[in-house]
C-alpha positions in Angstrom: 0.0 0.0 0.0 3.2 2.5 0.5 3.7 3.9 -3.1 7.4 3.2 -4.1 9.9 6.1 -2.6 7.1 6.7 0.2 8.0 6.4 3.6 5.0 5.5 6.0 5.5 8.5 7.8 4.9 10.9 4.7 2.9 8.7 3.5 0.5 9.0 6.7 1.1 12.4 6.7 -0.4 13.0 3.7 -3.5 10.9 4.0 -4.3 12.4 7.2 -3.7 15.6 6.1 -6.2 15.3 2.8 -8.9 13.6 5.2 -8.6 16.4 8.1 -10.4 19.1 6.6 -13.9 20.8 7.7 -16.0 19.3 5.0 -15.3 15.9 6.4 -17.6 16.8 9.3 -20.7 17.6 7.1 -21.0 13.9 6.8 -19.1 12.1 10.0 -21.3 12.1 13.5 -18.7 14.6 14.6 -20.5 17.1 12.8 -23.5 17.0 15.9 -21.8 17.9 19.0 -19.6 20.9 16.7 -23.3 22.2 16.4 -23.2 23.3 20.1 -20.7 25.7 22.5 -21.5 24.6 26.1 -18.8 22.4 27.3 -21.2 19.9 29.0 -23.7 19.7 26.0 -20.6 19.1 23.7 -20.1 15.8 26.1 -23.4 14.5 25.8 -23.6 14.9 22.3 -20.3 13.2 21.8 -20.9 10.1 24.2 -24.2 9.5 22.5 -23.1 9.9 19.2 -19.8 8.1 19.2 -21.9 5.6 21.3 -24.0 5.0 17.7 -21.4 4.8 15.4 -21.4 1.7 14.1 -23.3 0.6 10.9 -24.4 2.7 7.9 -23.0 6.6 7.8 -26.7 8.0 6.7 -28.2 5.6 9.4 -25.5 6.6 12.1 -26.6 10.5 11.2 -30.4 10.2 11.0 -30.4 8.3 14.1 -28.1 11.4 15.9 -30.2 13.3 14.6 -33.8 11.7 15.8 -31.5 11.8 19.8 -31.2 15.7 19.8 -35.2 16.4 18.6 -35.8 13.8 21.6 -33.5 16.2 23.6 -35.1 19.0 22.2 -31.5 20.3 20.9 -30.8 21.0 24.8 -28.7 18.2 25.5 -27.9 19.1 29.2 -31.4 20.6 30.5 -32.8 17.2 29.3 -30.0 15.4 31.4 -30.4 17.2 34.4 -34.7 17.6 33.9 -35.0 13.5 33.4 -37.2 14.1 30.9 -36.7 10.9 29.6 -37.7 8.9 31.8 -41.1 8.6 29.9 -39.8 7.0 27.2 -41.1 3.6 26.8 -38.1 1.5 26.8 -38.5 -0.7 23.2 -38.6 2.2 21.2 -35.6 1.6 18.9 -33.3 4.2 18.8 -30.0 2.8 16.3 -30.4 -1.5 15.4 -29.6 -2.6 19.0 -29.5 0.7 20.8 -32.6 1.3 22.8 -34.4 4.2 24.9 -33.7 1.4 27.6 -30.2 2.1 26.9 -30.3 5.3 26.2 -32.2 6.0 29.9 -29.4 4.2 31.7 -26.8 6.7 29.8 -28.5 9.5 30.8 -29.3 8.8 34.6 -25.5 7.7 34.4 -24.7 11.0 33.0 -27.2 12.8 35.3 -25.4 11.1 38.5 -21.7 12.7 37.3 -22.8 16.1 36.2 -25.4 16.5 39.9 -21.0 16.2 41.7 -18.7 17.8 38.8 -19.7 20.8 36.9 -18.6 18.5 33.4 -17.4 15.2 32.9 -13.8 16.8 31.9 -14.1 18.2 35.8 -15.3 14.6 36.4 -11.7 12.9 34.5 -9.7 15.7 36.4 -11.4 15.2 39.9 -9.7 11.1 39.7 -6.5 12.2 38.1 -7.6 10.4 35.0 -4.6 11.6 33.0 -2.3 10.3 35.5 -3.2 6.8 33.9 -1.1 4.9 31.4 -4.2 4.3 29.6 -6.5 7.2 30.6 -9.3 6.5 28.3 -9.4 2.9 29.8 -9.8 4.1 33.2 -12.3 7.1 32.6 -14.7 4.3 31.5 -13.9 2.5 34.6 -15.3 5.2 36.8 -18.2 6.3 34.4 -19.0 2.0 34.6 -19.3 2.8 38.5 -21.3 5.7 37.6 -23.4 4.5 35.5 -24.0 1.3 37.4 -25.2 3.2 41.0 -27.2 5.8 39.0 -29.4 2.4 37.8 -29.8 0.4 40.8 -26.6 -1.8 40.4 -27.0 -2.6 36.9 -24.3 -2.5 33.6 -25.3 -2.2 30.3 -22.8 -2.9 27.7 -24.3 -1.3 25.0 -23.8 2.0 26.7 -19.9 1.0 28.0 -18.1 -2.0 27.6 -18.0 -3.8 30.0 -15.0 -6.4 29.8 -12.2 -3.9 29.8 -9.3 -5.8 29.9 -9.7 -6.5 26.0 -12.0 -4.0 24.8 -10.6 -1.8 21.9 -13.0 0.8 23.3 -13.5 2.0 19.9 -16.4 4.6 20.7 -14.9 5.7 23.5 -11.2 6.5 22.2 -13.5 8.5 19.2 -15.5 10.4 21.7 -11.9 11.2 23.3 -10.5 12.3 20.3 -13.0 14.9 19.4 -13.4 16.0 23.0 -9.4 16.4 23.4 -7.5 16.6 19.9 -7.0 21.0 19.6 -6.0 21.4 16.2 -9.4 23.5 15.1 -10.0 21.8 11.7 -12.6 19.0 12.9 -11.8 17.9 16.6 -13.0 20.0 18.9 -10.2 20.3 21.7 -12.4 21.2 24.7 -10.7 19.3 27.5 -7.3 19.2 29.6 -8.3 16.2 31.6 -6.2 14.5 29.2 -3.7 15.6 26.7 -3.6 14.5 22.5 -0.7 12.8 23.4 -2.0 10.4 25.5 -5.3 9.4 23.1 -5.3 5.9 21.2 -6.4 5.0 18.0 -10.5 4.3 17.6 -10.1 0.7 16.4 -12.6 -0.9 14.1 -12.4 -3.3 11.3 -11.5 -1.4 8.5 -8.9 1.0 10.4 -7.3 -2.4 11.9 -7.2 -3.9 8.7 -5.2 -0.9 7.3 -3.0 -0.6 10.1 -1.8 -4.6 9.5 -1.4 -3.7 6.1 0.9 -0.9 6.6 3.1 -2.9 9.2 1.7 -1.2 12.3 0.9 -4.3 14.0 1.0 -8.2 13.5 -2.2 -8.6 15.8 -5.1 -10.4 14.6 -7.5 -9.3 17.1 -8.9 -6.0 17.1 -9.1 -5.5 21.3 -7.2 -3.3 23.3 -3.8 -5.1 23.1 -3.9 -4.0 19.2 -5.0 -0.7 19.9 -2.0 0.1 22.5 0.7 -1.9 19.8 -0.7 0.5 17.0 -1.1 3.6 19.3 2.7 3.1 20.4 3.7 2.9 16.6 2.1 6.0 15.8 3.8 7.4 18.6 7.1 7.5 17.1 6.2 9.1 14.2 3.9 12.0 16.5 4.7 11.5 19.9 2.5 15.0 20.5 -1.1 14.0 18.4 -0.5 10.1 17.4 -4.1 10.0 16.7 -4.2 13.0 14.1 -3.3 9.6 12.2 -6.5 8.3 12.7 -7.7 10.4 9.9 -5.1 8.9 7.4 -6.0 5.0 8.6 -9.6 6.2 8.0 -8.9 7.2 4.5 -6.6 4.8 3.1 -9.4 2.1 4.5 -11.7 3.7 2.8 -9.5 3.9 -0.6 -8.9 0.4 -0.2 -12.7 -0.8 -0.1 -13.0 0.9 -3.8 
């Protein structure tokens, strides 16, 4: 996949430079929580829409969409109102996702923001980005959360639940918007955690690309392959390894053509 005379790093580069531009948001979920300015509203929309992300682009977008009219386009008054709580719990929000799930979010969300002003206060009140792997741990505290705010319960299709091997795929996406600062499409709100400590939002097609290019020898697309890839990317940008993200993204996405 390296053209000849191409180092990966140039090559990467490149990509992720050609992909990284505003008009990719007019079609990525990304484009939902850039529609806001509050800080805490810019969470909500991000967990929720990162949480959807998987399946058919148009689907993933109409389905974001559909979440803010429920919200009203006031993501944090419906938080904090529990408005929601009158939503009957099989109506079908995206394929498996729920308003069962999409309930337990909220109340989860609901618990963090009634003790922290934002869930970036939240990550910095538990030193979150003293972690090796921060985005690992903030899940591990929103889990416990979560889990109190609903009576003792988890629900994987809101956070995933078997951490030692997740890839954490949403998540690290959700991260990447909230953290990476460079004002094209990420958004950069938070210091909880820095760019330099974000890993790569692994799915099929981006771990498929990475193998290809030599950035790991894993099979599996859990969270071992995620920190082998994330540390390769490393060398080349130890400050924003993840702006790479962007150039796996497109060179899948050349490759499925």
């Amino acid at each position: 996949m390296i053209p000849a005379g191409e180092n990966l790093k140039k090559l990467l580069d490149r990509e992720a430079t050609r992909i990284n531009v505003p008009e990719f948001a007019q079609s990525d979920p990304v484009q939902f929580p850039r529609r806001f300015s509050k800080l805490q509203d810019i969470e909500i929309v991000s967990l929720l829409s990162a949480t959807i992300a998987w399946g058919n682009r148009k689907m993933i977008c109409n389905n974001c969409n559909r979440m803010l009219d429920l919200m009203q386009h006031e993501p944090l008054a419906y938080v904090m109102d529990g408005a929601y709580e009158t939503l009957p719990d099989d109506m079908n929000l995206h394929r498996t996702f729920f308003a069962r799930n999409f309930k337990y979010m909220l109340r989860g969300l609901r618990s963090i923001y009634s003790a922290h002003g934002s869930l970036n206060d939240f990550a910095t009140h538990h030193h979150v980005g003293d972690d090796a792997t921060p985005s690992w741990r903030l899940v591990a505290l929103m889990q416990h959360e979560f889990s109190q705010a609903n009576g003792g319960m988890f629900d994987s299709r809101t956070l995933p639940t078997h951490l030692d091997g997740t890839a954490l795929k949403r998540i690290n996406m959700a991260l990447r918007w909230l953290v990476r600062d460079d004002g094209i499409v990420d958004m950069g709100v938070w210091n909880a955690i820095k760019p330099a400590q974000l890993f790569i939002p692994l799915d099929v097609h981006v771990g498929n690309t990475a193998r290809s290019l030599g950035l790991t020898t894993r099979r599996a697309n859990d969270r071992k392959t995620v920190i082998e890839i994330t540390q390769a990317l490393r060398t080349m940008r130890p400050e924003d390894p993840i702006f790479y993200d962007y150039a796996l993204f497109g060179l899948g996405i050349e490759s499925k053509k």
